[in-house]
N, C-alpha and C positions, 0 to 999 in steps of 0.2 A: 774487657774493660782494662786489666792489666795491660792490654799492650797498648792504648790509648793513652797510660800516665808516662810507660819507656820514654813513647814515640815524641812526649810532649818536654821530656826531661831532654832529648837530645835537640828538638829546636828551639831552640831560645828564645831567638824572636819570637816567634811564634807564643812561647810560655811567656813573654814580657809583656806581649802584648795583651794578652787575655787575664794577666794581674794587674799591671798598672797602665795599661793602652798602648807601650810606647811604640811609635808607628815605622821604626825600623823595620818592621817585618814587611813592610808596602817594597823596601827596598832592591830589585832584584827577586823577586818574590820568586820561591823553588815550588814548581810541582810536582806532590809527592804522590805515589802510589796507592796509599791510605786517605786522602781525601776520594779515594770512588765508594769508598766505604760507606753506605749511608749511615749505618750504626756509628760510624765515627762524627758525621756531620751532626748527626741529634745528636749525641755528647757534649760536642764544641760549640756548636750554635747558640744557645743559651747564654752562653758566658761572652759569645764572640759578638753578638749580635749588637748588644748594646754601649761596646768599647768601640765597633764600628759606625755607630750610629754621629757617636762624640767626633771622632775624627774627618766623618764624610760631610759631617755639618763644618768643620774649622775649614775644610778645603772649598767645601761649595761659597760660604760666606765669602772666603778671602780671594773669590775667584783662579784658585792653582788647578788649574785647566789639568796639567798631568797629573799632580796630585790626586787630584778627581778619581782619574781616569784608574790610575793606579789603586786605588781602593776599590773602585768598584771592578774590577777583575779579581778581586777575591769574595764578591760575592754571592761564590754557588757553596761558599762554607757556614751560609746561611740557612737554616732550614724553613720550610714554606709555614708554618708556625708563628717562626720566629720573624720573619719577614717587616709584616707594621710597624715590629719595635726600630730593625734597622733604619728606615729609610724616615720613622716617624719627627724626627729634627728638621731634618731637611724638607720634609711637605709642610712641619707649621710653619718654615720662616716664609716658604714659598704664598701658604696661604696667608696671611698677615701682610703680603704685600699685597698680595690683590685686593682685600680688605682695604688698604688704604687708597691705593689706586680707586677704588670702588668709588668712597668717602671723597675724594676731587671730585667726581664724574656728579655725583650727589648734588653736592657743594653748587656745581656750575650749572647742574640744570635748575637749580632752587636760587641759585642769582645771590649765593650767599659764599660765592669763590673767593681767595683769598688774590688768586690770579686774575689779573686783567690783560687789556691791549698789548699795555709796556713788558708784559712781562710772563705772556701765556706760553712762549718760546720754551721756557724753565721747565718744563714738565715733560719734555723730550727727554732731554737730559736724565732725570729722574728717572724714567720709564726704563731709562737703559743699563743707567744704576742699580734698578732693583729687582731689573730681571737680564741679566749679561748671558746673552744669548750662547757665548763660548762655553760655557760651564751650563746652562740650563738643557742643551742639546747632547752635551756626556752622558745624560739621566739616562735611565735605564724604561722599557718599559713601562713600570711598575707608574712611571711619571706622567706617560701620556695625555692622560684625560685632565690633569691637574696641570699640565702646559698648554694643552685646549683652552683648560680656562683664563691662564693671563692674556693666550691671543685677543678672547673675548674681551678681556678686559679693560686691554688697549683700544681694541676694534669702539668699548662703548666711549670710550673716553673721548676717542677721536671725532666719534658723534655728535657727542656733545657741544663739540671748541668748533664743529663745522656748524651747529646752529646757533652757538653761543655769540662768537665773535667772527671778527672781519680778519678772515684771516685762512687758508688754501695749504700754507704751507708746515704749519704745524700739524693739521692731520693728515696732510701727504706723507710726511717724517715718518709720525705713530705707524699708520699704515704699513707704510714700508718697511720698519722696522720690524713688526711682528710676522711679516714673513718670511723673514731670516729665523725664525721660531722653527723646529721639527713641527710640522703640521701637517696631517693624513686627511682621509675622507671628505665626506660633504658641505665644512665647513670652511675649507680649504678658498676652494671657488667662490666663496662669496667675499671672505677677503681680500680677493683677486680683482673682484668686480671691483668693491670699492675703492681698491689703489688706482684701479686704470681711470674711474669717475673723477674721481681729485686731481689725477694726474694731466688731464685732458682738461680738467677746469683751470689748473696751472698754465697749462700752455695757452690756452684761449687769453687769459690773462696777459700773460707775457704779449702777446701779439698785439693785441689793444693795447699796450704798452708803448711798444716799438711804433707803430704806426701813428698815436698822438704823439709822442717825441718827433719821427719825421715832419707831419704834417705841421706842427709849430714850426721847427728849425727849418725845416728846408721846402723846397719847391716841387710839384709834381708837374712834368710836363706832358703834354700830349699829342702824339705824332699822327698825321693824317697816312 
């Protein structure tokens, strides 16, 4: 234990940051030989868990993509323990957006949406707002099942505005966009299917498009 308080009197960063969080120690971050210790991880984990918790939520919020990335390479000085407290900021902000996302999707199948025609377009935008695929896909593990869930919960939303409103290309977007999401397994393919189903209803569209614009404007001739 004595060599734990030396070791922590000679990195500073490292002792700054587990008094007052300051996140200089992300900077260049040394690998030291006493992090294989595990007796020294349960030490430091306790104290380290929760100043990392603060800082990986200011990065993930503020989308600082390296930032991120740079935090979360320090943590295996997390003990398995300690773990839910780390990461636990960053999964409520994560679930609170699905929550809301949820609450539109609600809204629109009960016909009590605040979105219409003029203006279902806006929730694209949103979707990507408050789930910024750069920073969502840094996440560690620990995240995976909890980024299953915003797919789904793009996936239900996009359901919704394809039975709701007259409209192809709003959930072509959603679609599209949540497979730029890390997504594994058997739920993978079926978001797959549903881009290629909109996509192909898009193009059908467009064709019936083009074709009554020719046949008003212009002339079809026919050659014996």
């Amino acid at each position: 234990m004595k060599e734990f308080y030396l070791y922590l009197a000679t990195n500073k960063k490292l002792n700054c940051f587990l008094v007052n969080g300051n996140n200089d120690v992300f900077i260049n971050f040394k690998q030291d030989s006493i992090f294989k210790l595990p007796e020294f991880i349960k030490f430091i984990s306790p104290y380290f868990a929760p100043k990392f918790d603060k800082v990986l939520l200011n990065a993930f919020d503020n989308e600082e993509v390296e930032q991120t990335k740079s935090i979360l390479k320090t943590s295996f000085l997390i003990s398995q323990d300690d773990i839910n407290i780390a990461y636990k900021s960053v999964s409520n902000n994560i679930q609170n957006k699905i929550s809301e996302i949820d609450e539109i999707t609600k809204d629109i199948e009960n016909e009590e949406s605040i979105y219409d025609e003029d203006n279902i377009e806006n929730v694209v935008n949103l979707v990507k707002e408050y789930f910024p695929t750069n920073t969502l896909n840094c996440l560690p593990q620990y995240f995976q099942s909890q980024i299953l869930k915003v797919a789904k919960s793009i996936n239900y939303l996009s359901n919704s505005i394809w039975d709701a409103f007259d409209t192809t290309q709003v959930p072509n977007d959603l679609t599209g966009y949540l497979l730029t999401l890390n997504i594994s397994g058997l739920d993978r393919p079926t978001f797959e299917k549903n881009f290629n189903i909109i996509s192909k209803k898009i193009m059908k569209e467009s064709n019936k498009l083009k074709m009554h614009h020719f046949l008003k404007n212009g002339q079809v001739f026919f050659y014996n």
